[in-house]
C-alpha positions as CSV (number, residue, x, y, z in Angstrom):
1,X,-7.5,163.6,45.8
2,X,-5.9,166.9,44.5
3,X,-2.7,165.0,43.6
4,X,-4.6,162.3,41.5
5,X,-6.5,165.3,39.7
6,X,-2.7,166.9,39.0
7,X,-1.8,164.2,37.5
8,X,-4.6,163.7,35.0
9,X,-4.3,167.3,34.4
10,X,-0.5,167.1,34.2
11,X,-1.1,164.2,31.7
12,X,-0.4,164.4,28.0
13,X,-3.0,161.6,27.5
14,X,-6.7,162.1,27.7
15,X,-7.3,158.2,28.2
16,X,-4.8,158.0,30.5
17,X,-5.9,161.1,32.9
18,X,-9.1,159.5,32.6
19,X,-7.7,155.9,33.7
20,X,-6.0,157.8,36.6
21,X,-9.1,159.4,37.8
22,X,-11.6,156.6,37.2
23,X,-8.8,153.9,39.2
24,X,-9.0,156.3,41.9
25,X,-12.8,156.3,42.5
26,X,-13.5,153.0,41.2
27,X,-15.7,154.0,38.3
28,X,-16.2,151.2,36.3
29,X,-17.6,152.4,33.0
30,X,-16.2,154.5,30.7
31,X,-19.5,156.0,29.3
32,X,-19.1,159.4,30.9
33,X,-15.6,159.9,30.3
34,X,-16.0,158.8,26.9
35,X,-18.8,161.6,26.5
36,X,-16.9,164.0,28.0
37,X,-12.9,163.8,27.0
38,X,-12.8,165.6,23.9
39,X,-10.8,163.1,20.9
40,X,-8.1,165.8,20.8
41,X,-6.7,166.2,24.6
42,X,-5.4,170.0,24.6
43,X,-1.9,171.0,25.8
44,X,-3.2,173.8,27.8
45,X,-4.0,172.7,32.0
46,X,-6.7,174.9,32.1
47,X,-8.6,173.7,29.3
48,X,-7.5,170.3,30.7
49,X,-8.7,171.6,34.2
50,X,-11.9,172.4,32.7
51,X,-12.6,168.9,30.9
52,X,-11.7,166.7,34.0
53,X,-13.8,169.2,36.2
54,X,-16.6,168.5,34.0
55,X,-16.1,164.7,34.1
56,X,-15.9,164.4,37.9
57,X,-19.0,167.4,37.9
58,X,-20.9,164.7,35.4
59,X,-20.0,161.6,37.8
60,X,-21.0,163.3,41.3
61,X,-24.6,164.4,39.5
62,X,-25.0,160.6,37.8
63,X,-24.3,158.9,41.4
64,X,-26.7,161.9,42.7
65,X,-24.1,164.3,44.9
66,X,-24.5,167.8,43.2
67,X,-22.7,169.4,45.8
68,X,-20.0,167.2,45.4
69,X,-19.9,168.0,41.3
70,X,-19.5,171.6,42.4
71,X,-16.7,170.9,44.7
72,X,-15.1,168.7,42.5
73,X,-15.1,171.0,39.7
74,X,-14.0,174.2,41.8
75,X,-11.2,171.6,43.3
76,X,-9.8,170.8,39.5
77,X,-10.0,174.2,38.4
78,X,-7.8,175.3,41.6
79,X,-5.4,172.5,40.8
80,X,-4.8,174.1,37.3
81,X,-4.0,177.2,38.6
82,X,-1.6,176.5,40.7
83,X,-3.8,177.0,44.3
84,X,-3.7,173.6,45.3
85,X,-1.0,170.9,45.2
């Protein structure tokens, strides 16, 4: 999983990070990612970080597993900086 969230991170494309993530996991509709990816995808990974975090964080709560928002969001912040691979 932390390599998938890299690469959407790593991405230079906000639809396509999201496409990456939500092929992953199987999510169907775009509705949260389009609520959540910003129009302008920033160059920086942490602000990138921070926006997929919150995506995956939005998901886990919708299907009901707010433990697994927190750790999803901790998990893409980690990726950003470097502490996982």
């Amino acid at each position: 999983m932390a390599n998938l969230i890299e690469q959407a991170i790593n991405c230079n494309d906000g639809e396509r990070a999201a496409k990456i993530i939500r092929d992953a996991l199987g999510i169907e509709s775009d509705d949260v990612a389009n609520y959540c990816f910003p129009k302008e995808w920033p160059a920086n990974r942490e602000q990138r970080a921070d926006i997929v975090g919150a995506w995956l964080q939005t998901e886990a709560r919708f299907l009901g597993g707010h433990r697994l928002a927190c750790w999803l969001h901790t998990a893409s912040r980690a990726v950003a900086q470097g502490r996982i691979s």
